[in-house]
Structure formats: C-alpha cells, structure tokens
N, C-alpha and C positions, 0 to 999 in steps of 0.2 A: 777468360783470356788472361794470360800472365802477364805480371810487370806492372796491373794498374790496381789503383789502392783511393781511398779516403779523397788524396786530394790530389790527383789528376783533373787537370782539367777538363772542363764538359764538355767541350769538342772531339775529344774522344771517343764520346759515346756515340753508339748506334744510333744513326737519328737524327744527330743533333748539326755535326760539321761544325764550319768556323764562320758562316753566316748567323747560322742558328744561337750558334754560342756570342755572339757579340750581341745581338736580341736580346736575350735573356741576362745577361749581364747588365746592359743598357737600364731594362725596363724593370726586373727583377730582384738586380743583385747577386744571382748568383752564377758564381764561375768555375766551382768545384764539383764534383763527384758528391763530394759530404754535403754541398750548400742545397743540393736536388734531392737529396734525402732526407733531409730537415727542413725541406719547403712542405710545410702541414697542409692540407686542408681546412678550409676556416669552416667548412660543414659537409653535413652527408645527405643524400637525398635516398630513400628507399625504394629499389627496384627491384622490390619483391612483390611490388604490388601493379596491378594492369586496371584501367581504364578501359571501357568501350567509349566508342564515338558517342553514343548517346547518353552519356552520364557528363559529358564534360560539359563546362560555362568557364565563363570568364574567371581567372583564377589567378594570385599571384604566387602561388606553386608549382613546381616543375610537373609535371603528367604522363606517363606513357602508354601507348594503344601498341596493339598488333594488327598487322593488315598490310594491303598489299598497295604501289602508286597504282592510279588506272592513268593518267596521263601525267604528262609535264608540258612546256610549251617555253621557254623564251618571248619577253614582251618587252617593244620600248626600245627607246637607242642612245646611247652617252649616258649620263646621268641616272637615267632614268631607266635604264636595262634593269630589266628583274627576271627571274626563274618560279614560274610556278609550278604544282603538283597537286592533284588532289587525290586523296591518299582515302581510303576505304577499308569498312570491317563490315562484318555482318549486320551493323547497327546501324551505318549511317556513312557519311562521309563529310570531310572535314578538305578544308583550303591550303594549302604550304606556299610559304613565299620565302625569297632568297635574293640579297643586294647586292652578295660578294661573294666569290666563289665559283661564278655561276659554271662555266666549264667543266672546273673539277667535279662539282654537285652533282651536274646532269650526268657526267659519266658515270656515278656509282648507281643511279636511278633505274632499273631492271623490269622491265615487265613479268609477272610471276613468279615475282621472288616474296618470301613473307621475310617482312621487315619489322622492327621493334622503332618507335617513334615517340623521342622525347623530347619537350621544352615547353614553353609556357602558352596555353591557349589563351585568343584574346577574340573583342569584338572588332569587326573591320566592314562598314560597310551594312551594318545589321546582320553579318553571317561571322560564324565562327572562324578563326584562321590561328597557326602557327606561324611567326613570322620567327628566319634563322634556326628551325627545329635540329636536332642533331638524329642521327638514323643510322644502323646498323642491321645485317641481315639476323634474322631468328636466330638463325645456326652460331652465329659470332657472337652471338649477348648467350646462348644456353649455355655452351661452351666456357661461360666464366660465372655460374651459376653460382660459386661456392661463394662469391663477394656479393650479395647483395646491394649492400649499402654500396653508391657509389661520391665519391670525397669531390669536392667543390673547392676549387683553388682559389686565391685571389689572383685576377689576369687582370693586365691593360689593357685598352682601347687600343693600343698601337697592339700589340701584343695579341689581339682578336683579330688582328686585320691578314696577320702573316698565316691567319689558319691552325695558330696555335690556342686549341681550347683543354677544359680538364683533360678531354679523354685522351688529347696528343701526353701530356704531362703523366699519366696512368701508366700510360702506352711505356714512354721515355723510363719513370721511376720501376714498373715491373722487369723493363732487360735490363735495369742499375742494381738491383735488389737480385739478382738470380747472380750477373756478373760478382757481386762483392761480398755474398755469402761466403766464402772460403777466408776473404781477410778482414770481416769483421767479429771482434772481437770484445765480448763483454769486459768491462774497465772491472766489474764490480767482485768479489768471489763468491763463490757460489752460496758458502754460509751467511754473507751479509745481504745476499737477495731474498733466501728464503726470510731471514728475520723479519724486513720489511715487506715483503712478499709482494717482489719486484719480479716484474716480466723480463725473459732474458733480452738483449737490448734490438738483435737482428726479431724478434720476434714482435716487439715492440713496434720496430719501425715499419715492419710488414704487415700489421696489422694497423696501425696508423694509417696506410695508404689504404690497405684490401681490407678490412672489418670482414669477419666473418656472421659475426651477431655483433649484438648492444655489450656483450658481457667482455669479448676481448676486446672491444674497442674503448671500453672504459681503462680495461689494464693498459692496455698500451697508452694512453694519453695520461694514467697516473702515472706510469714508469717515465715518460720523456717530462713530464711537470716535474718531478722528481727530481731528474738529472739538473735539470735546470738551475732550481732551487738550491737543490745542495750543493754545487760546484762552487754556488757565492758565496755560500755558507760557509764553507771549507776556506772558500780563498780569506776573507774578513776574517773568519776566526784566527787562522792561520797569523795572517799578519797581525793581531793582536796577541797573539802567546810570543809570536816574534819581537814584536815592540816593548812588552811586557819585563823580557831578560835582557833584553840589548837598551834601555833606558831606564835608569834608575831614578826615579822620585825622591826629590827634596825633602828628607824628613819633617815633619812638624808636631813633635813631642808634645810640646805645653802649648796651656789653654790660659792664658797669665791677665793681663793686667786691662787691655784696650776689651777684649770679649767682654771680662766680668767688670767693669765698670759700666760699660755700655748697658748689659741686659740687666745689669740692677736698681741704675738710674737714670740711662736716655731711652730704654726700648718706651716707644712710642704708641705700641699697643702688643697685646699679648698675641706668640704666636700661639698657629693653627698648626694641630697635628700634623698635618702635611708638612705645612715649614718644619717643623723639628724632626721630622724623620729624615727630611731632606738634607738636615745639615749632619744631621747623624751619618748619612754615608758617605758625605763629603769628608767627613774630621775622621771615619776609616778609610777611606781613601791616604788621605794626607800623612798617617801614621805609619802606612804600610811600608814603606819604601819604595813603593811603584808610582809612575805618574799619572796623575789624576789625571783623568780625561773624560771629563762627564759633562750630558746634558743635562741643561734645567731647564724641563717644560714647565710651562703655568698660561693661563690663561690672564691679558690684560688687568690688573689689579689684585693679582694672589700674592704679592708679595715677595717677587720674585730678587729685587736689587735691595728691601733689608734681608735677603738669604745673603746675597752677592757681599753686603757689606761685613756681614758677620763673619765669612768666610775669610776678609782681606782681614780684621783685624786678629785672626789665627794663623794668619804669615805677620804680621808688624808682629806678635808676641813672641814667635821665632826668629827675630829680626828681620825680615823679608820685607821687601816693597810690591807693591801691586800695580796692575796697569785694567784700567776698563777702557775699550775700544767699542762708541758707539756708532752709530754709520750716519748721524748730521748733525752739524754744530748745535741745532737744537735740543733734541736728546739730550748731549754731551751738558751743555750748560744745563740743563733740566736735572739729570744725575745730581751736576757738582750742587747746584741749588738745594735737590734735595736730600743731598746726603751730607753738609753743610749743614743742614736745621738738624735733620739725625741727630747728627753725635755733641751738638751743642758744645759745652765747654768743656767737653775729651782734647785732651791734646794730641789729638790726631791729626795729622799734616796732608790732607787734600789740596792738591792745583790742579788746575783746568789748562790744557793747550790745544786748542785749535789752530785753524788759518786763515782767524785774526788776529791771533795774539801778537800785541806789537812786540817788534824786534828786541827792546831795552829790554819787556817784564820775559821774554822765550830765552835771552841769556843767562838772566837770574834762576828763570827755572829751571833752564839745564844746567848749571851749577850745582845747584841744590839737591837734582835728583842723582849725579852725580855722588856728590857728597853723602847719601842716605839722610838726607832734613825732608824728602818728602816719601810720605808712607802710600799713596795712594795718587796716580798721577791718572786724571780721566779727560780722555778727548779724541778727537776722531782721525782720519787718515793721517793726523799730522806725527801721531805716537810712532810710526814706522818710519817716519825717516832718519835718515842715518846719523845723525847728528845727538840723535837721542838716546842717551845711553844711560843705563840706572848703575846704580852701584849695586845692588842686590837683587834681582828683579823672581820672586816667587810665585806669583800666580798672577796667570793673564786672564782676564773677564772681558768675553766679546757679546754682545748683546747684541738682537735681532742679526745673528749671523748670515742669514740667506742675503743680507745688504751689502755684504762686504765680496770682493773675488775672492777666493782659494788662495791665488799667491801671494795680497793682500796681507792675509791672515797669516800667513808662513814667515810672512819678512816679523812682526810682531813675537812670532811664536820661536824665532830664532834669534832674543835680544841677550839670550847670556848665553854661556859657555854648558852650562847645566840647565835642561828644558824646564821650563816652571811648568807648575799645575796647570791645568786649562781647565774654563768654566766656561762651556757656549749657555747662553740664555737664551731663548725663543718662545715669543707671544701667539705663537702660530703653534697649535699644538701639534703634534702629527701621530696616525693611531698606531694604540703601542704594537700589535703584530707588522705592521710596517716600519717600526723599528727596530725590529730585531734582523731585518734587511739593510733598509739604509744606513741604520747608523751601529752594524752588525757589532762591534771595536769600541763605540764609544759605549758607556755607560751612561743609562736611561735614568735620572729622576725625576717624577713627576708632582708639582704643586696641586693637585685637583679638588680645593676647597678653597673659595673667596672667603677672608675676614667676616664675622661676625658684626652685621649692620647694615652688608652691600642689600642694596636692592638690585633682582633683575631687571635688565631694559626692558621695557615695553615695545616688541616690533611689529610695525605693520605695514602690510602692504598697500601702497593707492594710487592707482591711476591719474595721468596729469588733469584730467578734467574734475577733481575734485580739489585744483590747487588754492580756488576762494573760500574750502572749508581748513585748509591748512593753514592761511595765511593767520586766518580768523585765533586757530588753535597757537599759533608762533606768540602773537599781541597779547595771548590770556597770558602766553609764560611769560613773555616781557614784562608783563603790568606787574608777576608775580619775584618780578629780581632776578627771574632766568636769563642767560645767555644760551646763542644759537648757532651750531652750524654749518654750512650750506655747503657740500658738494658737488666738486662738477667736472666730470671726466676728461673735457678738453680746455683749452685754454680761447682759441680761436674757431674761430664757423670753417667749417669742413665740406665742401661741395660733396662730397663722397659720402659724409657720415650723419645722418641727419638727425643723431639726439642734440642734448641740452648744452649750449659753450659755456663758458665764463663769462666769458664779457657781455654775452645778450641778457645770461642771467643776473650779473649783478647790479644791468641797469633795470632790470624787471623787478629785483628788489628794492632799488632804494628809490622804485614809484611809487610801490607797494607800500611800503616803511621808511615816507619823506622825512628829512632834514630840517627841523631841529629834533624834531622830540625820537629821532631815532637814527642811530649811527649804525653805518656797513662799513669794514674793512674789506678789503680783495688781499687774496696773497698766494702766490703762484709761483711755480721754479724755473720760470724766468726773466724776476724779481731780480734786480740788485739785492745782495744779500744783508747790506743796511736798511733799505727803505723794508724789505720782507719782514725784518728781525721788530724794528718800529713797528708796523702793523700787527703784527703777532702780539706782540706786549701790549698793546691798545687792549685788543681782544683781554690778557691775561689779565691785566688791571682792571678791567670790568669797566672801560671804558667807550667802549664799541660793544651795541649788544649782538650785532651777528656779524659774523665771519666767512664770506663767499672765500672758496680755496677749492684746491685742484686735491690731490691724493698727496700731497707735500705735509700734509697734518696727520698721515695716517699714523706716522708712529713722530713721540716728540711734542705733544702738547702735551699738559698735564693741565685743566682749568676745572675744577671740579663746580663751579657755579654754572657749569654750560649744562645744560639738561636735554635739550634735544639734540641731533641729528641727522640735517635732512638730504637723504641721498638721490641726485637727481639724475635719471638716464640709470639706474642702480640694474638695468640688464644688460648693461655694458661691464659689468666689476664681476670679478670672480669672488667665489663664497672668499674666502680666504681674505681677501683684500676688503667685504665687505664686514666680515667680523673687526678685521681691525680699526674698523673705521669705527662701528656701532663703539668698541673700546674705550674712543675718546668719549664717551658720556658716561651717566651712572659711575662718577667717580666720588660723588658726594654723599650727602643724607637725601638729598630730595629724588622722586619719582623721574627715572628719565625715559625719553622715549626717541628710539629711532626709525623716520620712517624712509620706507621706500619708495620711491615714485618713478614711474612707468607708462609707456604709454600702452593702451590696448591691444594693440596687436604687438603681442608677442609670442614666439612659440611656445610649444607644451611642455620644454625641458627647461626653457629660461622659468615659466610658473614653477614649476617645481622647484627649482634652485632656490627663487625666493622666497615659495614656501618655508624650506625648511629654515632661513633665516627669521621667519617669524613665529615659528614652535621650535626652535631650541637657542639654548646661549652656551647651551656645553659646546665648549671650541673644538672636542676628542671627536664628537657627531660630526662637525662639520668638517674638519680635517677627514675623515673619511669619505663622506661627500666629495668633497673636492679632489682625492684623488683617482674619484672614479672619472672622476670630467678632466683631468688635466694629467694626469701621470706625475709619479712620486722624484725626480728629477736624478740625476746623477751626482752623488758626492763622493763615489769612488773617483773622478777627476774632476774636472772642471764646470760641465755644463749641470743646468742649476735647474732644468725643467725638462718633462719631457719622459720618457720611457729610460730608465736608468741601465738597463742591461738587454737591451737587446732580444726581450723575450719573444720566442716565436711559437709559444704554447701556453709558459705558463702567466697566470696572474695574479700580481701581488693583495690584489680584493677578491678575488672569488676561490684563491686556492691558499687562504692563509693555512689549514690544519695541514697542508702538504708540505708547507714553510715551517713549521714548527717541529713537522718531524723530522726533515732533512737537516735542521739544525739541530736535534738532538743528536742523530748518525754522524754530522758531519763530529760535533760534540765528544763524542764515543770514540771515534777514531782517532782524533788526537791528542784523548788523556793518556790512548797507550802508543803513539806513533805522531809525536809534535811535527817531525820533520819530514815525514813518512816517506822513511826511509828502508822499513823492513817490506822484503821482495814481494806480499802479497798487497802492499798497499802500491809501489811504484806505479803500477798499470791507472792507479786514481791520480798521483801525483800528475803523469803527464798529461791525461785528461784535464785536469785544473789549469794546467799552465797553459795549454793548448787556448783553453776557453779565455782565460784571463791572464793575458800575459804583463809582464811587470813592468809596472807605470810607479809615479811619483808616489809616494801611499800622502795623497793627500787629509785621508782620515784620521791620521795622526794629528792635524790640525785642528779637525775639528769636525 
C-alpha cells in the first residue's frame, strides 16, 4: 500500500485499528510501524520437532503433538466457566482446558480436522492436561514450514486477556514486513557491510521474526546488536571530535616549583606505576591544547587524591587555581585534613568551604579566592554557588561523581569564561569495555595497583545465628587496640522490611559491649550535622571503639585503626555499595577483616552476590558483577541507574566484542567524515540522529 513508511502509526495496519493500537501503546509502548518491527523476541521455541501423547510428562517447556479433538464440552457458570477438549493421536490422549476465550475457542474446534497442539503440559488431578494450549489446523502450521523456529515475545497479563498472544504479533509483524519491503532501506553501503559482514537490514529484521535455521538467526541478531551499538558509538564519538575543535584547553607548559618541591621533599611514599602512568597522561593532556576531560578509576586506597593533588600543583605552576568538589562535608574536610599534612610547609594555599563555614571566615575566603591567594579551594555543594568566583580557576576535581546531579556539576564546570580541565575520580570502578560505552568522550585512567604494604581484607560470609562467635571475635580486636564498624541499612523498624535497624541494633550492642570498659557511637543522616560530626570524631580519635551507622560512612571516613567491618542485613546492599563499605577498613598496617551477616534464608542470587564479595577485592570483578544485577546507568543525560539506552537486543555484558567492533567502524568513519557530511554516509547520519536526538551533552561534564 502507498503512502505508509517507518513511522505511521499502528493503527494502520491490518489488524490492528485504534482499539488495538491504544493496547499496545498502553502495555507495550509501541505506536509506530518501526516500534513493531523492533519489538524482538526475547526467545524461540523449535517447531520442528513433534511429540506423541505418550512421550509427554510434566514439563516446563513448550511441546507440540499432532492429532485430532474427539470432544469439547463447556463446564460451570460465572467464574467458573471453562471449555474443555480432549484432543487424541495414535498414542494416547491427553485433557485441554480454556478460562477465557471460551466462545471464540470452541468455534475454531472442528471434528476431523488434523490439528498441530502447542503449550505446556502439566499434572491436574493425577492426569496429564494442557491448560490455555494454542492450536492450529496441520494445513496452517505446514504452509509456514520454512520458519521453524517460532519467536516468543514479551506480552502482559492485560495484554493476554484481549487475545493477543505471539502468534497474533507474528501474524501483525509478517503483513508489516511484506507491507514495508519497498521502503525499507539499508542506512549502511553495501562496501561497509560486506567489511563487517552485516546482514542486509530488511533481511535482518525478517529473519529476527521468521529464523529460518540457527545460522541466519544468529546474523540477524548480530546485525540489529550491531546497529544498536554502533549508533552510540558514532553519536559519543561524534560529539567528542566535536567538543575537541569547538573547546580549547588551558595550556599548561611548565612543570616548576609546587610539583618539584613536593615530590622531592613532601611525597609521603613512593609512587606506584599505576600512579605515574596516570599522571603521565594527565600532564599530556594538559599540554595538548585540548581540554582534559578524564576519568580516574582506582579502587578505595590506590592513591587516587595524591594523583589529584599532583595534578592541581601543575595548574598553581601555570598560575592557575583549583577547585575539588566532594559530595559531604565529611569527605571535604577529610581531603583538606589530608592534603593539609601532604604538603607540609609548601606554601601552598588550601581552604576549605562548606555549609558551615561561618559568614566572617566565607567572606575572607571569597576575597582571597578572588584575589588568586588561594591555590586550591576544596568543599562541597557550597563551591557552586554563585557568589563564588576564583580569579583563575584551571582544573575542576569532582570526586565520587555518581554523588553529585549532572546540573550540579555543570554550574561548577561553568565557573570561568574558558572551561578548566576536568578530573572525575571514582572509587567504584567500572569495567573498562563498558567504558568505552558510558563514558565513550571521556578519557579512561586506570589506578589498578594498591601501595606497596596494603594488606587484603579478609571477607566472610556468616549467618546471624553465629552472632555470639562474632561478638566474641569483635572483644579479641578491641583487647588488641582495634576499632569497629557496625552497619545498618535502616535507621527505624519497618513493618514491611524485616532485617536488622539501627536503633534495635545499637542497643543490642551496647548489651553486648557495656559501659564503662566499652564505648558505642550511633551516627546516622538524620543526625543534626553537629552532634553526627562529634560522634564521628569520637570514633576518629579512637575514642569510641565501635561505630553503629547507616551507609552515611560509606564514603568519608578515613580511620585507619578500625580493622573490621561488620555488615548487618548485607543482602540488602548491592555489590557496589558493599565494596565501598568493606573500603573503610584495611586502611592501615594491621589485618582487617569485613564480615557479612545474613540471615539463612536467602535466595540463590543474593548467595552468589555475596560470594563473590568474599573471593575477590578487585573492584573491576565486581563492578562487572554489579552491572549485570543492576544496569550501567545513563550519563548521556541525567538519570544515574538503570538501562542507559534503551536496548532492545543488544547487551552491554554479553555482547562487549560487538561493542568493540562498532566502535572501531564507527572510529573509521569519522577519521575520514567528522561531520558526515559526504552523500554515502548521510543515510548513517540520519539514522544516528533519529536514534539519538540532541540533548544537553552532559558528558562534557563529566
């Protein structure tokens, strides 16, 4: 039919009308012509294969026999109406049962008709039965012989009820796919398909639906992974050759006086290869003319803020001022604290500004930073407001960035007229082929060696009925000058949630470890942030030897005296939050150890989960872990968790070598065609823009 294209609506179609189409909208999502052709199947079931009655049992696989109904019958009334059949082969005979439908069902039910009978057989009663079978005459299933395989959609419950199942959707996508043959057109040209030896794309999506074997069903599901991949690929790179010419980077020539006094007389221990390769491509960055815009991964204690610090004092050498934004006042004073003892009697000009800082000493400091008297100004949400202006401001350092919004960051990353360097740091590692996705723009360094002396944590898993040998093991480390601990996922008792609170736990502790000869803080976020900041500093002066708290310490303590770790209700915390937490221990010389505790029943994925926190401390392992359980988040805009683009095939863990190659193609393409602008790549451009159309480029941020 003439006139309809991609994105006509799906009411359109044969089939479907403007009931149907508000349905599928509703439940589905889609309301396009293109949105029905790129509704995949999330599996296939093989109907090349038959069943007799007498080989079936109880199975959670789909099944199909040949054979004829011998009766049907209507039973029951309201509610409780059903349709049954009992359906025969020369083996035996089996039960059909039906809840909804029942009218239309019985109609198509025929005497002497040979039928094909698919769905799941089950036990009812001590006899075998099909309950909801779907059924088709012989002649109707041979007649599409050449599809085997038949595709298995994802449908709703509401969506099952209107009598829409796969084979309606089959049905629906084979008259959409004959209909749009003539106006679909491959984006790709034909010499960059053979290269990567791409299926052409109508062919692709026709065999996505209709598989004729295993072999074209695999091309087609690489081709549409493919498209997937590479379109992000192409848009990210794109906007970083963009970003690249249109922002010019603050030179920074010399390596002068704050650097080399530093590392010849404050460095406080010697770096790790890691570290000096790390600053290696920072100080070519900073040289280049372009603007730095790179991450620095490291795992809790690699050394990640003296990289940060080395970096600021090669903007003071160029005159330049620094800014570190950390995300809680904790942190922030923790930084100034310890980068304060750093550089000892350098005269290097560090302040601190929080939203405490009183009024008198926040005018003196915005004076000062004003004036260029301060070289390095570190402190949290307060760095962004508007009052706060540097006189030269050359590299911004955000730490633990996933803490902060997107626009957050922007107000900061917009404090001068010429964009300063940007340094994101993150303790949360993330693995590097899903970096070459999320943070396709930025440029990836990696710290992946602790200091020379760390010892690994000890992690173990323990059940809460083992907490009179834990207590026992807490006292040996007290007796030994250890500090401890104690988390706890909630603050208050939860009728709904029935792990371990705060407040029951930390009177269960301080029964456990009476008053005098043992001290418990509590400290929680929603805590006056004087009385929290007091309690915390008890803990750090080794004054308090255990510490009840919430997830408010996961990043932000630094006490190297604390030795254990003990994580309570720990199949409530995700990997990711559960490394950072283990973080705070093992910061010293002595043995530390983080345990887990759990109660017994829990399922088979949460055991696994905490297994693998107790065989490994490589953060890289676990950050992939974690993004199979949680989805890599979206930092192409705003939202921060979750499925980042939309994928409706491909995956960023299971098809990384697909990702790698669509980013070499996309790569190739725009060494010779930045803008792609010449008439064989247009057909890609639109496809790109189509898929990802132009939003904030918050990446540029960070």
């Amino acid at each position: 039919m003439t006139g309809k294209n991609l994105t006509t609506p799906l009411q359109f179609l044969k089939g479907v009308g403007e009931k149907r189409a508000e349905l599928f909208e509703e439940e589905l999502n889609l309301t396009t012509f293109e949105d029905l052709l790129h509704y995949y199947p999330f599996r296939y079931v093989d109907r090349s294969k038959f069943y007799t009655i007498s080989e079936l049992s109880a199975t959670p696989t789909q099944v199909q026999v040949k054979g004829r109904f011998t009766r049907s019958e209507l039973l029951g009334t309201g509610n409780k109406k059903r349709l049954t059949a009992r359906f025969t082969d020369n083996t035996g005979t089996v039960e059909c049962v039906w809840f909804k439908g029942l009218k239309y069902i019985s109609e198509q039910i025929k005497p002497g008709v040979d039928y094909v009978l698919f769905g799941k057989p089950s036990i009812f009663n001590n006899r075998l039965n099909f309950t909801h079978p779907e059924f088709e005459t012989l002649q109707t299933f041979l007649n599409k012989t050449a599809a085997p395989f038949t595709p298995v959609y994802p449908l709703t419950e509401k969506i099952k009820k209107f009598r829409i199942n796969a084979r309606v959707i089959q049905k629906l996508t084979r008259e959409l796919l004959q209909e749009l043959k003539p106006v679909i057109r491959d984006h790709y040209p034909e010499e960059f398909r053979k290269k990567y030896n791409l299926m052409h794309l109508y062919s692709a999506l026709q065999h996505v639906h209709f598989p004729e074997n295993m072999k074209t069903l695999e091309q087609a599901r690489f081709r549409l992974k493919f498209d997937e991949l590479f379109f992000i690929q192409l848009f990210i790179l794109k906007s970083k050759i963009k970003r690249e010419s249109a922002i010019k980077g603050i030179i920074f020539p010399n390596v002068g006086h704050f650097l080399n006094t530093f590392y010849k007389k404050h460095l406080p221990f010697e770096l790790t290869n890691a570290q000096k390769k790390v600053i290696k491509e920072m100080r070519h960055d900073m040289k280049s003319g372009l603007q730095m815009n790179r991450l620095l991964q490291g795992d809790v204690g690699s050394g990640k803020t003296l990289v940060a610090l080395m970096i600021a004092f090669i903007a003071a050498d160029n005159g330049y001022q620094s800014a570190l934004m950390a995300p809680t006042e904790i942190l922030a004073q923790q930084h100034y604290k310890s980068l304060r003892e750093m550089i000892g009697s350098l005269d290097y000009k560090i302040a601190l500004l929080t939203g405490s800082t009183k009024i008198k000493a926040r005018r003196e400091l915005h004076e000062k930073l004003r004036n260029g008297e301060i070289d390095l100004l570190i402190g949290t949400h307060a760095l962004i407001e508007d009052e706060v202006k540097f006189h030269k401001l050359g590299l911004v350092i955000i730490d633990e960035q996933h803490r902060f919004g997107v626009a957050q960051r922007a107000r900061l990353w917009r404090k001068d007229i010429q964009p300063p360097h940007v340094l994101v740091m993150t303790a949360t590692p993330i693995p590097r082929t899903l970096a070459l996705t999320v943070h396709g723009d930025l440029d990836v360094s990696v710290i992946d060696e602790l200091p020379p002396g760390r010892k690994p944590v000890e992690t173990h898993h323990r059940f809460e009925d083992k907490r009179a040998n834990i207590y026992k093991f807490m006292r040996q480390q007290i007796a030994q000058g250890r500090q401890i601990y104690v988390v706890f996922p909630l603050i208050q008792e939860s009728e709904k949630l029935d792990f371990q609170n705060l407040e029951a736990g930390y009177e269960r502790i301080t029964k456990a470890f009476p008053a005098p000869k043992y001290k418990t803080v509590m400290v929680h976020g929603q805590m006056k942030p004087d009385e929290k900041e007091e309690k915390m500093q008890q803990f750090v002066r080794n004054e308090a030897h255990i510490l009840v708290a919430t997830t408010v310490i996961e990043v932000g303590v630094n006490v190297p005296n604390a030795s254990i770790m003990i994580i309570e209700s720990a199949q409530r915390f995700g990997l990711s939050q559960l490394h950072q937490l283990r973080g705070r221990v093992g910061r010293g010389a002595a043995q530390s150890f983080c345990i887990l505790l759990s109660p017994y029943k829990i399922s088979q994925s949460t055991r696994q989960r905490l297994g693998i926190m107790t065989q490994t401390n490589d953060g890289f392992q676990i950050a992939e872990e974690d993004m199979k359980l949680r989805g890599p988040g979206n930092i192409d805009g705003t939202q921060q968790s979750g499925d980042p683009y939309d994928f409706k095939i491909a995956s960023l863990t299971q098809d990384q070598s697909i990702l790698i190659l669509a980013r070499q193609a996309a790569l190739e393409i725009l060494k010779k065609d930045p803008e792609l602008k010449e008439p064989v790549h247009k057909p890609i451009a639109k496809q790109m823009n189509q898929r990802h159309p132009k939003e904030i480029n918050w990446r540029q941020i960070s």
